[in-house]
N, C-alpha and C positions, 0 to 999 in steps of 0.2 A: 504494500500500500504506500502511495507518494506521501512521504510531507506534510505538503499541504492538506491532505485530506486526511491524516492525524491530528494534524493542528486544530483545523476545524471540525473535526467532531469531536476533539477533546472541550473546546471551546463550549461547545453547543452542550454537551454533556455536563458538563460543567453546569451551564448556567440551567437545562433542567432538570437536575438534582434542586439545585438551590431553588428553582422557583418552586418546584412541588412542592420542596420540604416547608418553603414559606405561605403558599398557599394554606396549606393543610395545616398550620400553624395557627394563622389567622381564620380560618374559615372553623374553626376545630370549636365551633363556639354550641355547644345546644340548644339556647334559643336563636341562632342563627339557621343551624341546622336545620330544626325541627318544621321552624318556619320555613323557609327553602322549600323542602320536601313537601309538607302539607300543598300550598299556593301550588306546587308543580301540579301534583295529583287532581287539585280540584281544575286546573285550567285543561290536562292533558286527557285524564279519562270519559270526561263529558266529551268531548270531540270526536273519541275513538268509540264510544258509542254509538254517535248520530253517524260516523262513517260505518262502522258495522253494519245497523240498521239500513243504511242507503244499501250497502253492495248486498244486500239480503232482497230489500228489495231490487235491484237489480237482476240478481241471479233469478227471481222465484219469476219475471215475465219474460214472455220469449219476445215482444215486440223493440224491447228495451236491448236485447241481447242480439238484435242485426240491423242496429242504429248506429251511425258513427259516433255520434257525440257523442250518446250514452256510454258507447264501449269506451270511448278516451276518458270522460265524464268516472267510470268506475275505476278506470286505469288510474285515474287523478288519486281518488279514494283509496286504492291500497297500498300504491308508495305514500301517501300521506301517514295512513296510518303506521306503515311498519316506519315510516320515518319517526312520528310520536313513538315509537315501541323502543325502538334504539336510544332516542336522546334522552327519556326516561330511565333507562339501563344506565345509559352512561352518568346520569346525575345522581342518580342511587348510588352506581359504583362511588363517586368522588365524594359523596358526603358520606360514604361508609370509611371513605379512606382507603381505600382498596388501590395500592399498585402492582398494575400489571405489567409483564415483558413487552417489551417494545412489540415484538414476535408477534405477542396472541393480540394486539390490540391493533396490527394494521391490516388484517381483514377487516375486523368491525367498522374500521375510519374508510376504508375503501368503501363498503359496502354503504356506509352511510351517505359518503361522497356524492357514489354514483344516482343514489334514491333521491339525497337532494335536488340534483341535475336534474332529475327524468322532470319534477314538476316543470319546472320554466319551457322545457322541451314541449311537456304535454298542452299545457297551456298555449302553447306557438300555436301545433296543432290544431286545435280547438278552434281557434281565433280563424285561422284558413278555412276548416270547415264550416264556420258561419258567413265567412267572405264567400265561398262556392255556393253554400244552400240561396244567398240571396242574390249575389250577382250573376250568378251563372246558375239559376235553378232548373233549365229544362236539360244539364250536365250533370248534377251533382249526384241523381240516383245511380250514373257510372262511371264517376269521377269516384264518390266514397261507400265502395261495398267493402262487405266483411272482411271480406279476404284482404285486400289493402288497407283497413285499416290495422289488423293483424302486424303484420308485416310495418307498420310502422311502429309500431309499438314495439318490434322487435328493433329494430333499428334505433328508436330513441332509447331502448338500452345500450347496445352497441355504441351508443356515441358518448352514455352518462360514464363506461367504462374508461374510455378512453386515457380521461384524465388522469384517476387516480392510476395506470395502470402506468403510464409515464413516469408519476409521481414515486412507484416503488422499486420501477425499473433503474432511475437517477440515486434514488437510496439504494438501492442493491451495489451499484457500481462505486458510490463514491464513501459510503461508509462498509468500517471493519464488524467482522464479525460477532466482536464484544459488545456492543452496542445491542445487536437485538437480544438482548438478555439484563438487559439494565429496564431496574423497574420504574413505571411512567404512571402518571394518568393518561386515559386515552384522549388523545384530541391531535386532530389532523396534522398538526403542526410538526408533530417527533417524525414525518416522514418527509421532512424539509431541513436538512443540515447547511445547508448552502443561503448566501442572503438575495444569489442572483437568482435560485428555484424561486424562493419566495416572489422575489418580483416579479421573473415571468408568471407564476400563477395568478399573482394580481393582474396584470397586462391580458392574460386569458381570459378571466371573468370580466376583464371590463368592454374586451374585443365581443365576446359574447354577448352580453347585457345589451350593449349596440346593437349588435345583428339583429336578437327579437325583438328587442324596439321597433327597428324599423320595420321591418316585420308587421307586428302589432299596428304602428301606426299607419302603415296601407291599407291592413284590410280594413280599421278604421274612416277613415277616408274614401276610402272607394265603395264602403256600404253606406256613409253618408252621403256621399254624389247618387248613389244609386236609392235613398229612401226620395230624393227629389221627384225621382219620375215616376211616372204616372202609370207605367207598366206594374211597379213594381211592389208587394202589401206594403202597405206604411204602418202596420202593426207591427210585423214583422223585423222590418228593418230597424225602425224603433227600437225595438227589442236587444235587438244583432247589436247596435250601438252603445246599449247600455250593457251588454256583454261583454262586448271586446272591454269597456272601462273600467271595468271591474276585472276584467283579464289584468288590464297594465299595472292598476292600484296592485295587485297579488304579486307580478313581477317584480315590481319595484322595491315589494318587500320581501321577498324572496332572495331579491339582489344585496341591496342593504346585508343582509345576513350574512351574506359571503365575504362581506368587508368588513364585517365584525370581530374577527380577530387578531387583523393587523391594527382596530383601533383601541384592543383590548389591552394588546401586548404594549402600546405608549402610554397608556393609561396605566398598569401596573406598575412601571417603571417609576411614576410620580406617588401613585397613592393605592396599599392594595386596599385597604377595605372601599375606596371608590371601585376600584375593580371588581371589586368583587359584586356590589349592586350595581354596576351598570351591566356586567356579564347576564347576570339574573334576569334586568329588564330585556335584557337583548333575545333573551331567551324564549321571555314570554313573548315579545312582541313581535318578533322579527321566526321564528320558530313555530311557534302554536298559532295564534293568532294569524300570523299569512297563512296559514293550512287549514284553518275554519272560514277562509273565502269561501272555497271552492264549497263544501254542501247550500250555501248562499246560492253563490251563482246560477248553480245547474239543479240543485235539489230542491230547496224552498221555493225558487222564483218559479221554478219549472212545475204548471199545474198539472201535467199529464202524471208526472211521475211524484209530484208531491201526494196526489191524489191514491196513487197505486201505496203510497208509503203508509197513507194515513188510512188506509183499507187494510192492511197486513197488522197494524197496531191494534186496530178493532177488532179482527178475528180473534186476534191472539186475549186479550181482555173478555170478550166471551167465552173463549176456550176456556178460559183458568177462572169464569164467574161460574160459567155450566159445571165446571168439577167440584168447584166449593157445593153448590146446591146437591149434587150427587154424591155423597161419598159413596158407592158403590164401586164408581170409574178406578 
């Protein structure tokens, strides 16, 4: 191994030993803790609820299941939620104090990485298929069938990989063996030794960020030139616009999050217990909260399938009223 790349992972080693151990130092508080923990639970499981519920309701109609939106619409729903499953884990783990090998903890940061990614991807998605259904609606029944949107879905995973897959290829290459055996908290960062990875992974998310933007703001635009004309439903279109806005509002916060750790890490530096509650608000805000758009968007606003949702709550309420009246059941 060169040099330089002793130097700098000693360097880096170095500093996170020191931050955990001062994290864990400071944070080691029980009514800090306790608190923590409770606020997460009550913001995260309420969410993953109302997403269960949706993909139940989704799975239990077949009309729902050879729709594009709804199939991207559901796609949203379970990386959301295994995305809440992991960041849950992982906050548990760090208020339990729990460190892990560098090893066992860069699958989990990969896997998180890439689930993050998918939303903004699927979102993109989404935003095109409402730009197709309105501006091009006598295309769109073979423009968006099953089978394609399949296939895209596969690919927005393919491309949510990408990154992290770079990301451990450059740690593979540039740090020693000793290293993945030193114990960490998990967080995406221990697979960034270098300060120039760090930047290009900034310069990536922001190259990105850009791209669905603009993106986003097309189909925006070119479905509000299209609610003007007189061909075209103006319910509809309507609709599509307050869609897509509520698309970007979710990107944006989705984006913000990905830049919350480099504003974590200046902020630690000055002051940890500010760090430590601005990490918490970022968490709720920019984490949970951008992830409780999406049943907004497409589940409550949406009366076809709000309607299928709140029929499946009703059966199930009878069901379990008819058993109370019967104990024979």
């Amino acid at each position: 191994m060169c040099t330089e790349c002793n130097n700098s992972w000693g360097e880096y080693s170095s500093w996170n030993k020191s931050t955990s151990v001062h994290q864990l130092l400071v944070s080691n508080n029980p009514l800090r803790m306790n608190l923590t923990l409770a606020v997460t639970q009550i913001f995260v499981w309420p969410f993953v609820f109302i997403n269960i519920l949706m993909l139940f309701t989704f799975y239990r109609k077949q009309a729902f299941r050879t729709e594009t939106r709804y199939i991207l619409f559901a796609h949203t729903l379970l990386t959301d939620m295994i995305f809440l499953f992991l960041s849950d884990l992982v906050v548990i783990l760090s208020y339990k104090l729990a460190l892990l090998p560098v090893a066992f903890c860069i699958p989990l940061c990969m896997f998180m990485d890439a689930v993050t990614s998918c939303t903004p991807l699927t979102i993109t998605a989404m935003c095109v298929e409402r730009y197709v259904a309105i501006c091009m609606p006598l295309r769109h029944s073979a423009i968006s069938t099953t089978s394609r949107t399949l296939n895209l879905i596969l690919i927005i995973w393919i491309i949510s990989f990408i990154k992290p897959f770079m990301d451990v290829t450059i740690l593979v290459a540039s740090a020693p063996e000793e290293y993945f055996i030193e114990p960490t908290l998990c967080h995406y960062e221990i697979m960034m030794l270098e300060h120039w990875h760090r930047n290009m992974r900034s310069i990536w998310y922001i190259i990105d960020f850009f791209i669905i933007l603009l993106i986003e703001f097309f189909c925006y635009l070119m479905i509000m030139i299209a609610a003007r004309r007189a061909s075209v439903d103006k319910k509809s279109a309507s609709k599509g616009l307050r869609t897509v806005s509520l698309h970007m509002i979710q990107l944006i916060l989705c984006t913000v999050e990905s830049v919350c750790p480099y504003i974590e890490a200046e902020i630690m530096e000055q002051d940890i217990q500010l760090y430590l509650a601005v990490r918490f608000f970022n968490f709720i805000t920019f984490n949970v909260i951008a992830r409780a758009i999406t049943p907004l968007v497409y589940g409550l606003r949406d009366e076809k399938f709000c309607a299928s949702m709140l029929h499946y709550i009703k059966c199930r309420q009878n069901h379990i009223s008819s058993e109370k009246k019967d104990p024979s059941t």
